[in-house]
N, C-alpha and C positions, 0 to 999 in steps of 0.2 A: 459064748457071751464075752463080749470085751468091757474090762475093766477103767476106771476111770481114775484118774491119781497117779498119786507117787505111792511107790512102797518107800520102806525107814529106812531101806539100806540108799536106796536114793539120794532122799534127803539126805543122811548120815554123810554121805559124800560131798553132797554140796554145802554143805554145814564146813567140812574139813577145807574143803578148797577155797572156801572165804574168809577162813579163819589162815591157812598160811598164805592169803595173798595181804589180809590185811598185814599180818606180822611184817613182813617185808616190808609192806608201804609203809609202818611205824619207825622198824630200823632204819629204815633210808630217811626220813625227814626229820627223825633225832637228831643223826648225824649230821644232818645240812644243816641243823638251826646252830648245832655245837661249831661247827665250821663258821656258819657268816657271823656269831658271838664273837668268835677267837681274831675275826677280821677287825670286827668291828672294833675292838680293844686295841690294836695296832693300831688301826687307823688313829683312833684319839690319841694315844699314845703319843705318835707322829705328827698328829698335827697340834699339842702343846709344845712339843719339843719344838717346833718348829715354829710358833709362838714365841718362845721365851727366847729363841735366838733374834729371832726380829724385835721382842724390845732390847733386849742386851745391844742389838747393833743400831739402833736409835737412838736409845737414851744414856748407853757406856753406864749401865747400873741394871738389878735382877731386880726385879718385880717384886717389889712387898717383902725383900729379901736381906737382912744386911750380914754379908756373909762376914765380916770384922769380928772378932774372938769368938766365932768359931770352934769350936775343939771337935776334931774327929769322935763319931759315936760309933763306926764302926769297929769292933773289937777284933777282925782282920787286917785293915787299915786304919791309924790313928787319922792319916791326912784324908778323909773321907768324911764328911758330916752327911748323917743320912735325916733331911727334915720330918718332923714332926709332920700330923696330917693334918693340925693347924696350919702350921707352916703352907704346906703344899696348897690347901685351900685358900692362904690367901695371896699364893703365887696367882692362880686361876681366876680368884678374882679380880687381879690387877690388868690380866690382859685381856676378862670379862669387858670391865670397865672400860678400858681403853678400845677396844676394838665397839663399843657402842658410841663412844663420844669422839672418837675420832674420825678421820677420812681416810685412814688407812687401817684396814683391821684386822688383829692380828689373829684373829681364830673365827672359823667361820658357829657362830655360838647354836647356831640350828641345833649342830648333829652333836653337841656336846650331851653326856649323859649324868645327871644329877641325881641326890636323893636330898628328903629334909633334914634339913642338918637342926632345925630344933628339935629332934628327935634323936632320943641315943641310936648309931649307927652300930650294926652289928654283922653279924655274919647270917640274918635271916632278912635285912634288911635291903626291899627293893627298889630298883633307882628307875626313872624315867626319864623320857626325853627333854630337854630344855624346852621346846616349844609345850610337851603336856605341862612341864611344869609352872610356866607360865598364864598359858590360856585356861588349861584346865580340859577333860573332854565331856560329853554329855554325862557318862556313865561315873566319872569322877569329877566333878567340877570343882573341887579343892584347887586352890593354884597357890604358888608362892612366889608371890609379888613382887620380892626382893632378889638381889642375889645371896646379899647376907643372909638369906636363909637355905642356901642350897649348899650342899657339899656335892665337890666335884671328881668324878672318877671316871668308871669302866665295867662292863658287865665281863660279872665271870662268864666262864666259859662254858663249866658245867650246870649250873643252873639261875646264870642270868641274874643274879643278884649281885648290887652296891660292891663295888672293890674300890680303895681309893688308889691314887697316884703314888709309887712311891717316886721321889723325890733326892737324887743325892745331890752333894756340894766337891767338887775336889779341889781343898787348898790348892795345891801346888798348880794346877793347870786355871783355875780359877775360871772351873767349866760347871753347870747345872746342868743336870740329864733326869730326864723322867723314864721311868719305865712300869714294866707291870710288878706288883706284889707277888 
């Protein structure tokens, strides 16, 4: 007489073989989303930087910025002022600003990454798209209306959450660079 089924050792096996393919499939798309994060924070990085040179080479003046008495904050270099994250945000919002009311624009504001800034910022603290945080989506329909209400950054790396700009000044060269925290 023939039997019908699986025996347990069967199943037992395919139980195992789904469980290390999923693993893999986990590890591998960890890694990928940790990888297009760490792009994606360059990429903004790069295109504020690249921002605040096109207004500096416009207007012969930084963005929301008066770097005049100045004192180096850096405790390795006096001639370095490293801004505030006040500061920084309202570098971002000047070339916000400017690139919406102008006809030259200096940052494309889409792919910028924001969180609510009436909200204390932390290090649990998640940041969304510029266009979520405007329109808002079905599942969150909260939006912030303003810019004054957004603080502007970069998604960490490792888990996607609000990191702002940092922001230095160098007296001497009397150059502004953004990079990551």
């Amino acid at each position: 007489m023939r039997r019908k089924g699986f025996t347990i050792v069967e199943l037992l096996m395919v139980v195992g073989i789904l469980g290390v393919l999923m693993t893999i499939v986990t590890t591998a798309a960890t890694g990928a989303i940790k990888q297009a994060r760490a792009r994606r924070a360059d990429a903004l990085v790069a295109m504020v930087q690249s921002g605040i040179a096109t207004y500096y080479a416009q207007n012969d003046e930084w963005p929301d910025f008066d770097p005049e008495g100045k004192r180096g904050s850096s405790s390795d270099n006096p001639d370095i002022y490293v801004l505030t994250n006040d500061e920084s945000n309202r570098v971002v919002r000047e070339l916000v600003r400017k690139s919406v009311q102008g006809n030259n624009p200096l940052l494309d504001i889409t792919g910028l990454f924001v969180a609510d800034a009436r909200n204390s910022i932390n290090d649990r603290t998640y940041g969304m798209d510029f266009n979520t945080a405007i329109h808002g989506t079905k599942k969150h329909p909260k939006k912030l209306n303003q810019v004054t209400a957004m603080a502007f950054g970069y998604p960490d790396t490792e888990t996607g959450r609000f990191r702002y700009f940092k922001m230095t000044y160098s007296i001497p060269a009397d150059q502004l660079t953004v990079s990551k925290q």
